[in-house]
C-alpha positions as CSV (number, residue, x, y, z in Angstrom):
1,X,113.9,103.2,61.1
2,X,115.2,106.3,59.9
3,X,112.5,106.9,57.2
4,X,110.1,106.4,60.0
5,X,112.1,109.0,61.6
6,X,111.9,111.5,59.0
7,X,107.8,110.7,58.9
8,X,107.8,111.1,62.6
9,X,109.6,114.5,62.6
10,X,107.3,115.6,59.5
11,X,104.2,114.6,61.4
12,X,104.9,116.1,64.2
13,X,106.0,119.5,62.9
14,X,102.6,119.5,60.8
15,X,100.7,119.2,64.1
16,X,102.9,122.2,65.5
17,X,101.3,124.5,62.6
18,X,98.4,123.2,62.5
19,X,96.9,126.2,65.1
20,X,97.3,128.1,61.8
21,X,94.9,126.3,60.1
22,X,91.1,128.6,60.5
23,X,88.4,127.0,62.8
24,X,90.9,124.5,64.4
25,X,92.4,124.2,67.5
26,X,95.5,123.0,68.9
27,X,96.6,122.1,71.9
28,X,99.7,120.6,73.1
29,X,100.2,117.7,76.4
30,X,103.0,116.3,78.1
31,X,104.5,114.5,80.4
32,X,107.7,114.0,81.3
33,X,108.7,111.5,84.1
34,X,112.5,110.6,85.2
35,X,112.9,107.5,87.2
36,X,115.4,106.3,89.7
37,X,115.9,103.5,91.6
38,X,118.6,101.8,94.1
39,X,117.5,98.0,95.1
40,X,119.3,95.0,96.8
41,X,118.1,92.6,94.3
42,X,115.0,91.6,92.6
43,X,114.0,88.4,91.5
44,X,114.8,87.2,88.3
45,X,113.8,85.4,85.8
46,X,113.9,82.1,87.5
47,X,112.5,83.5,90.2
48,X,115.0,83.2,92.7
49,X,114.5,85.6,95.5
50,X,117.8,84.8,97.3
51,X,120.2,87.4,97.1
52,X,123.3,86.8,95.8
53,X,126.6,89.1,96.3
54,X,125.9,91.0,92.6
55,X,122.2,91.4,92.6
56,X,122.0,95.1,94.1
57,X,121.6,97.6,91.3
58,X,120.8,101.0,90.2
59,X,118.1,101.5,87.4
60,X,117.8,105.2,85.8
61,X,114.6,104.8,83.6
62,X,112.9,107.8,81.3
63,X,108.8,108.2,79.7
64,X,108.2,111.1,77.7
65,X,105.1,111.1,76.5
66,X,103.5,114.2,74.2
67,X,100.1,114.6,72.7
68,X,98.8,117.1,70.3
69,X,95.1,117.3,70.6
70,X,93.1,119.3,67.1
71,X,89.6,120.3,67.9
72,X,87.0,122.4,65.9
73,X,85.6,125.4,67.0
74,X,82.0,123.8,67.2
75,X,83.8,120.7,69.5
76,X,82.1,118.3,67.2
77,X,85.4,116.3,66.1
78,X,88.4,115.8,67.6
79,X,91.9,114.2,66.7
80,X,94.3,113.2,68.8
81,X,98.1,112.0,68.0
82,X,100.6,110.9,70.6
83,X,103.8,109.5,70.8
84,X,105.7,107.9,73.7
85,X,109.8,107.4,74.6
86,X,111.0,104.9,76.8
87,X,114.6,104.2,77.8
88,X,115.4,101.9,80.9
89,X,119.4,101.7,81.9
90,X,120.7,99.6,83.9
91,X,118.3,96.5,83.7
92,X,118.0,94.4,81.5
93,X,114.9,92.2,79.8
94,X,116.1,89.4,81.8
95,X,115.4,90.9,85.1
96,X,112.0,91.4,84.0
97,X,111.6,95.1,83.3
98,X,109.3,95.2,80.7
99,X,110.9,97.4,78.0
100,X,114.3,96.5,78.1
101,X,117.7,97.9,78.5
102,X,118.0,101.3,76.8
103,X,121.2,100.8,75.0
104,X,124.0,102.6,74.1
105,X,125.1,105.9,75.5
106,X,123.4,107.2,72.3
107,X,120.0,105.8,73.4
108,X,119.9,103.4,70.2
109,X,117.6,100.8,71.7
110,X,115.0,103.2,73.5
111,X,111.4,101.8,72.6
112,X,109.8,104.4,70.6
113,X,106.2,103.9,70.0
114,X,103.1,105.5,68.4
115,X,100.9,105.9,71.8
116,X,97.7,107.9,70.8
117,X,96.4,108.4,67.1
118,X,92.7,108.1,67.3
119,X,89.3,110.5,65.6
120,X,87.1,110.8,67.7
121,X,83.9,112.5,66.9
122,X,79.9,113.3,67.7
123,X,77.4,111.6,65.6
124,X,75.2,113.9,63.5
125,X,71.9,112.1,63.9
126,X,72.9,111.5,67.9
127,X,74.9,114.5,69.6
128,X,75.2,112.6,72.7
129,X,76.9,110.0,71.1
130,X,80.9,110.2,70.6
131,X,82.8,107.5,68.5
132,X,86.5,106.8,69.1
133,X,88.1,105.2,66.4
134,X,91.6,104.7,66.1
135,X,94.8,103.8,68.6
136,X,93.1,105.3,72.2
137,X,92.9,104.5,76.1
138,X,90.4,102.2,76.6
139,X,89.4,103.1,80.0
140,X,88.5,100.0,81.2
141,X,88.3,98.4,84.8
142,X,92.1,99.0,85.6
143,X,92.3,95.5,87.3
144,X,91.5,93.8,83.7
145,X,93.1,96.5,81.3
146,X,95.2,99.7,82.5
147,X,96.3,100.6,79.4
148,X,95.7,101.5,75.8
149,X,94.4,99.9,72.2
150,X,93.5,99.9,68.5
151,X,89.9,100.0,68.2
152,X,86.7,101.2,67.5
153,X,84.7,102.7,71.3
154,X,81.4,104.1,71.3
155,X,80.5,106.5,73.9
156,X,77.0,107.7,75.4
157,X,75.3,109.2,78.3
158,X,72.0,108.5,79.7
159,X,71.4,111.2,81.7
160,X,73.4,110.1,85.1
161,X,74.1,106.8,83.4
162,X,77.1,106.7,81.1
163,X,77.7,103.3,78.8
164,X,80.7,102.7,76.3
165,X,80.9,100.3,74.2
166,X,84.1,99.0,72.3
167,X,85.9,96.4,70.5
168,X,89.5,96.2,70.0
169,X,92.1,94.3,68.0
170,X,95.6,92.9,68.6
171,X,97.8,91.0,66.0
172,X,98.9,88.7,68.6
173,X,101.4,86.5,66.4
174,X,104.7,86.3,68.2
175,X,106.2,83.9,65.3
176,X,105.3,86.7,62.7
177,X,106.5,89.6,64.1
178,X,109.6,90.2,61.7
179,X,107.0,89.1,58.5
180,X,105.0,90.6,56.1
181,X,102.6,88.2,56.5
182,X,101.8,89.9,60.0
183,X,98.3,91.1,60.2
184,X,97.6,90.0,56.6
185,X,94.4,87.9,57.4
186,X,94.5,83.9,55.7
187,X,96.1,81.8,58.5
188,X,97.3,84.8,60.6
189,X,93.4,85.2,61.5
190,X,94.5,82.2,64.1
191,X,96.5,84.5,66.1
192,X,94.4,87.8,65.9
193,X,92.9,89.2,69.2
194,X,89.8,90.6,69.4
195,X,88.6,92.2,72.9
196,X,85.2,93.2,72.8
197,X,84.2,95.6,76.4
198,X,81.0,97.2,77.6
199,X,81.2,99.1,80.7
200,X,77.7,101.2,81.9
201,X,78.4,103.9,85.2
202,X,75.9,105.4,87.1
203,X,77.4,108.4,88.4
204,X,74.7,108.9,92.0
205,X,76.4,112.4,92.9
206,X,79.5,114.1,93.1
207,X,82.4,111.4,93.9
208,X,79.7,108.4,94.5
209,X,79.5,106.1,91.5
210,X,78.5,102.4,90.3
211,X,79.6,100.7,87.6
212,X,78.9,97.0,85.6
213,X,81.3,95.9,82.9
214,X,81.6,93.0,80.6
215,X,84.2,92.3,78.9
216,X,84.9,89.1,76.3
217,X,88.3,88.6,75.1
218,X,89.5,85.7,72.2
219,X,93.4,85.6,72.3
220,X,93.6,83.4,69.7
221,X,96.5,80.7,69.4
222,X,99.0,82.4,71.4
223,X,97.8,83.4,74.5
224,X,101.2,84.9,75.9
225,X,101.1,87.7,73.7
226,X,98.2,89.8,75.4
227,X,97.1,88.5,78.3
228,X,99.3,87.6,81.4
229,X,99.3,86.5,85.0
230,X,102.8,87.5,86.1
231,X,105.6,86.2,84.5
232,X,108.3,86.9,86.9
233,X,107.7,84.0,89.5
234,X,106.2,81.2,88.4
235,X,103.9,82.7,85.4
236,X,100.8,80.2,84.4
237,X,101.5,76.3,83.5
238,X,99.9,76.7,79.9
239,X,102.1,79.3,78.5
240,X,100.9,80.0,75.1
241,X,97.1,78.5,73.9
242,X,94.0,79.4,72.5
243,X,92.4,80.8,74.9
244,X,88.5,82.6,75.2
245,X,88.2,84.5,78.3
246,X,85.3,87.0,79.9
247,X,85.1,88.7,83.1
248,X,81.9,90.2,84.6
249,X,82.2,93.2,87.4
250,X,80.8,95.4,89.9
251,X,82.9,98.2,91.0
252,X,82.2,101.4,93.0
253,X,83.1,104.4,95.1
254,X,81.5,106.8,97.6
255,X,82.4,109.3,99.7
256,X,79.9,110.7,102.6
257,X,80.9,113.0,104.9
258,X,84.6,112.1,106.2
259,X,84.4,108.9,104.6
260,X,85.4,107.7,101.8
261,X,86.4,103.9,99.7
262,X,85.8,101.8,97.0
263,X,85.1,98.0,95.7
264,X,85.8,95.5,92.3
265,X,84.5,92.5,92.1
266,X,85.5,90.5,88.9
267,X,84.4,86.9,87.6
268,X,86.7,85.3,85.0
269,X,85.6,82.8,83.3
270,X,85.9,80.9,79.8
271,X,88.4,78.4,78.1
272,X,91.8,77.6,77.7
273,X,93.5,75.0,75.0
274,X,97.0,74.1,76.1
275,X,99.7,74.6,73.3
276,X,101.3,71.5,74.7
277,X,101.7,67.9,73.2
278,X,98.2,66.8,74.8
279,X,96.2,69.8,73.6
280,X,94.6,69.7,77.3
281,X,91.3,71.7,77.3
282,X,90.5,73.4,80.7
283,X,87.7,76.0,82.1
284,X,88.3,79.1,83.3
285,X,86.9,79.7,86.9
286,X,88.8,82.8,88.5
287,X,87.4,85.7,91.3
288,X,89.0,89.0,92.2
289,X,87.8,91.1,95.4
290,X,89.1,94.5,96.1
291,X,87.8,96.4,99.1
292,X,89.2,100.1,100.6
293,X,87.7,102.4,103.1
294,X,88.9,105.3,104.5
295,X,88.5,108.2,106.6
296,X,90.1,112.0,106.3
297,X,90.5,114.0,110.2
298,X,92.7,116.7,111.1
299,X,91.6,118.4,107.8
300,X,94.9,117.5,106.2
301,X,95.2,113.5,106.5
302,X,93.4,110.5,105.4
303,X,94.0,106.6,106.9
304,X,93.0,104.4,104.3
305,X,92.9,100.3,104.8
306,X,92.6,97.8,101.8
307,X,91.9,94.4,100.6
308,X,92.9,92.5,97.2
309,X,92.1,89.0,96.6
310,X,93.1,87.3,93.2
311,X,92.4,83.5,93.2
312,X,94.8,81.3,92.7
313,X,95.5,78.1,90.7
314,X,94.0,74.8,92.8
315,X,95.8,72.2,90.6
316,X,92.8,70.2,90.4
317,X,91.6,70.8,87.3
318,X,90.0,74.3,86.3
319,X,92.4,77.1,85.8
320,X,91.7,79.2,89.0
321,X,94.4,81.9,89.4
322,X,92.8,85.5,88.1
323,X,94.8,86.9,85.3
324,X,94.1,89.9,83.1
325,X,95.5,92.4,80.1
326,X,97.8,94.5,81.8
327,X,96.7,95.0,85.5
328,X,97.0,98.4,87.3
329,X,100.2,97.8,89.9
330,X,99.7,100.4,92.7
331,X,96.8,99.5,94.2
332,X,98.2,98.4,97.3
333,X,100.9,101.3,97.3
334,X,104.1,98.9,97.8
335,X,107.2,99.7,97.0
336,X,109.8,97.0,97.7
337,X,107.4,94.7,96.0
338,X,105.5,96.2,93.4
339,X,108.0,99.3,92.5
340,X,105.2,102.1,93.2
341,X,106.3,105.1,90.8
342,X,108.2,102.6,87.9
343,X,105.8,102.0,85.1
344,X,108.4,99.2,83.9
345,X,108.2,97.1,87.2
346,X,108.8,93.7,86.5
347,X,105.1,92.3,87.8
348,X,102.5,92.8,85.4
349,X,100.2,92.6,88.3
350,X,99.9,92.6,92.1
351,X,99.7,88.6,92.4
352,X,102.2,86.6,93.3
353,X,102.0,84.3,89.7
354,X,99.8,81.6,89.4
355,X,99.7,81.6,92.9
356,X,97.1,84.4,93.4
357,X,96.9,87.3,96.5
358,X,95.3,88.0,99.6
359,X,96.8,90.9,100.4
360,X,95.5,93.8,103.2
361,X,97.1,97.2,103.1
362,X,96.9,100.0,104.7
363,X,97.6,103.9,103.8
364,X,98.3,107.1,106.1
365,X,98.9,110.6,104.5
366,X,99.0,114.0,105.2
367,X,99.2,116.8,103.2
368,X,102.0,119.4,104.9
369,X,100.8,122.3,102.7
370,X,99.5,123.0,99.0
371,X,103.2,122.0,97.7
372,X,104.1,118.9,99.6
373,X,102.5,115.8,101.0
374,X,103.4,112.3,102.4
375,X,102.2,109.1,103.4
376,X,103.3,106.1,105.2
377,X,102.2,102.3,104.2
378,X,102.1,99.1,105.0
379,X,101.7,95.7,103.4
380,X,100.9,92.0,104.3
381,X,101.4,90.0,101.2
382,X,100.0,86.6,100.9
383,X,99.3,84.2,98.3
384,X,95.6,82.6,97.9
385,X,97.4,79.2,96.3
386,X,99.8,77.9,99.1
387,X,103.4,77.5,98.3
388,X,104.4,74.4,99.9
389,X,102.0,74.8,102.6
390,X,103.2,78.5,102.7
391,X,101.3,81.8,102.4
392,X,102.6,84.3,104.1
393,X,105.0,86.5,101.0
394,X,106.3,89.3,104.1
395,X,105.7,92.6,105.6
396,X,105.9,95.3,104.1
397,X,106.9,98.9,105.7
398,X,106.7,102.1,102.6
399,X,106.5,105.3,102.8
400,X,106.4,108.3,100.1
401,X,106.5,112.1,99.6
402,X,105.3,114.6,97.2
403,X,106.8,117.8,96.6
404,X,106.1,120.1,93.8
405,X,109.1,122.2,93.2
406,X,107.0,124.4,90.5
407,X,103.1,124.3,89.4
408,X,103.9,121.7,86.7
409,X,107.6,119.8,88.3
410,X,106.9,117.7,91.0
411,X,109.5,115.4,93.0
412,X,108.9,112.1,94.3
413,X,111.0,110.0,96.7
414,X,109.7,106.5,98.2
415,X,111.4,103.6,100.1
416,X,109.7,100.7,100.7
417,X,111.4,96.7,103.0
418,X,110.0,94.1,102.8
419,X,110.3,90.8,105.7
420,X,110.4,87.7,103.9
421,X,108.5,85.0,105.1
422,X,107.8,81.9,104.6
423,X,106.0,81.5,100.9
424,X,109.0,83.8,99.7
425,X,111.3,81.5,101.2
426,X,109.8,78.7,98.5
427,X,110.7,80.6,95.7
428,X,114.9,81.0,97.2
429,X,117.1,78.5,95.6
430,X,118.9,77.6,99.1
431,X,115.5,77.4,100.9
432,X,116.0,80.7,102.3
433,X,114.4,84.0,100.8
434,X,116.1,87.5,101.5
435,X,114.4,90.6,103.2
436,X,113.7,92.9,99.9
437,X,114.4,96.7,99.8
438,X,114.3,99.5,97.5
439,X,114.1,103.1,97.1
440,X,113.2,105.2,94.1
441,X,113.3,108.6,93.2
442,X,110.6,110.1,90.6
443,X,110.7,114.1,88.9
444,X,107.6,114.4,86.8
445,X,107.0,117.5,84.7
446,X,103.2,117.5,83.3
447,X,101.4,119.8,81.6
């Protein structure tokens, strides 16, 4: 660790100089966001949501993340490097945040991690072709893949049409991740994943757009290392198993006049081998449906309403319940439930585990003036799966404001309750599921 330290340091103060360097440029990103949050109790890894006396708890969490950017003067090729910091405090991985406790006083266990080193470049024989190659966001339908990856992405425009297509890789052995072996080919080729993703937009005009995507994903023989379905209540009966997955797409967005929305609709489909004893082979067969429109009066304000559906698992055969790569979490805008502002939230995704979502939402906001602006929400969470005979998760009541303090520091403060109902009530050890509350406190400095 500390002669990655020393590299890391070295790397870093190379990219610093490099604006030194004739007919390059350099250009430095960053973003800086301090989180806080005070909650009566979360659910934990059994699931429970009854609250017991010593479940309410304060969580401090910090992401820094900084980007140097190197571009010729003929903007012909690119590199980008990036690095990202976490530290979380005052959860631990139990509890289901998804980096863990940060450690000592000293920081010791922060999760330090290479986010961005990618070329990416325009082809010589095709100028209106770009190739990414390297560790890069893969910009892929958020409600499949929100994040980044290694890979290889091509990049090209049609005249309004714009289609990218990429394949990526993840060494997804969880047994090897202390070994030398890891990544090393020969019987490690079992676990490797390979993601392969085309995605084709036609942009109509200004904010209207249309887009198609395919994407194919093989996670090898241990499924639980990339792909997930929420693994904080009641995560998928498989676990780990070699698993083939694809999900075809529509999405879209308009605005026209005072009017504005969007849609996704997903397929999943494909194959799943159990890791189990029987070896139980079962199809895929999954749907998600997201629907928002909106309208902005008083020059100021929006009002916004929404729907998600994510299928859940029948138990009669077919795996039903939609799952994805790491799935976009503030769609819906809760708080209590889905921890808005924290990028460590402990669902990977807005369904309720193998139990699906039907949830409708609904947004108001206004903005005050150019520094701050609000809104006030509201969720009605369901399950698609019943729970017991139960689908009704609660009511939710959020709201959140936006004030920028300076042109790059802005504060964020959001409180969100939740009403149990009855499908939460399932999940309580005594029968009995507590109301759920939190607020949380964001400063974010980007620039």
């Amino acid at each position: 660790m500390k002669n990655f330290k020393v590299f890391l340091a070295g790397a870093i103060a190379a990219l610093i100089a490099m604006p030194a360097f004739a007919g390059v440029n350099v250009k430095m990103k960053g973003d800086f966001r301090e989180y806080f949050s005070v909650f009566n109790y979360f659910p934990d890894a059994t699931g429970d949501t009854h609250k017991n006396k010593k479940d309410s708890d304060f969580r401090y969490a910090q992401r820094v993340r900084l980007s140097w950017i190197a571009e010729d003067d003929e903007k012909k090729v690119r590199g980008t490097f990036g690095i990202e910091v976490d530290t979380v405090a005052g959860q631990s991985k139990a509890t289901g945040t998804r980096n863990g406790p940060g450690g000592n006083f000293e920081g010791d266990a922060t999760n330090i991690e290479i986010w961005l080193a990618y070329l990416d470049f325009e082809l010589p024989f095709d100028p209106a072709t770009r190739v990414y190659m390297g560790l890069q966001e893969t910009d892929m339908n958020p409600l499949v893949f929100c994040d980044n990856a290694m890979g290889v992405r091509l990049v090209r425009g049609f005249g309004d049409v714009d289609v990218s297509l990429a394949w990526y890789r993840n060494d997804g052995d969880k047994s090897q991740k202390s070994s030398n072996t890891r990544g090393y080919g020969g019987e490690g080729k079992d676990y490797y994943d390979n993601l392969y993703a085309l995605d084709v937009t036609w942009n109509i005009a200004d904010a209207n757009k249309l887009g198609f995507f395919v994407y194919f994903m093989d996670a090898g023989e241990d499924f639980g290392e990339s792909l997930c379905s929420n693994d904080t209540i009641d995560p998928m009966w498989w676990g780990d198993g070699d698993t083939q997955t694809y999900w075809i797409g529509l999405s879209g967005a308009f605005e026209q006049g005072a009017f504005f929305g969007g849609f996704n609709g997903i397929y999943q489909g494909g194959k799943v081998k159990a890791s189990d004893s029987n070896l139980e082979k079962r199809d895929i067969t999954a749907w998600l449906a997201n629907l928002e429109l909106g309208v902005k009066f008083l020059e100021r304000a929006y009002a916004k309403i929404g729907y998600l559906y994510m299928s859940g698992d029948k138990g009669k055969g077919d795996i039903n319940n939609f799952f994805g790569i790491d799935i976009d979490n503030t769609v819906t805008g809760s708080v209590a439930l889905l921890e808005n502002l924290d990028w460590n939230g402990a669902f990977y995704g807005p369904n309720i585990g193998q139990y699906g979502a039907q949830h409708v939402y609904v947004n108001v906001g206004y903005e005050f003036n150019d520094q701050t602006e609000g809104r006030i929400g509201f969720l009605w969470a369901n399950t698609d799966k019943s729970v017991d005979g139960a689908n009704a998760v609660g009511y939710e009541f959020n709201a959140q404001v936006d004030h920028k303090l300076t042109k790059n520091l802005t504060w964020s403060l959001a409180g969100g309750y939740m009403i149990a109902d009855d499908a939460w009530d399932k999940f309580a050890s005594n029968g009995d599921g507590s109301d759920l509350w939190r607020i949380e406190s964001r400063l974010r400095f980007k620039f």
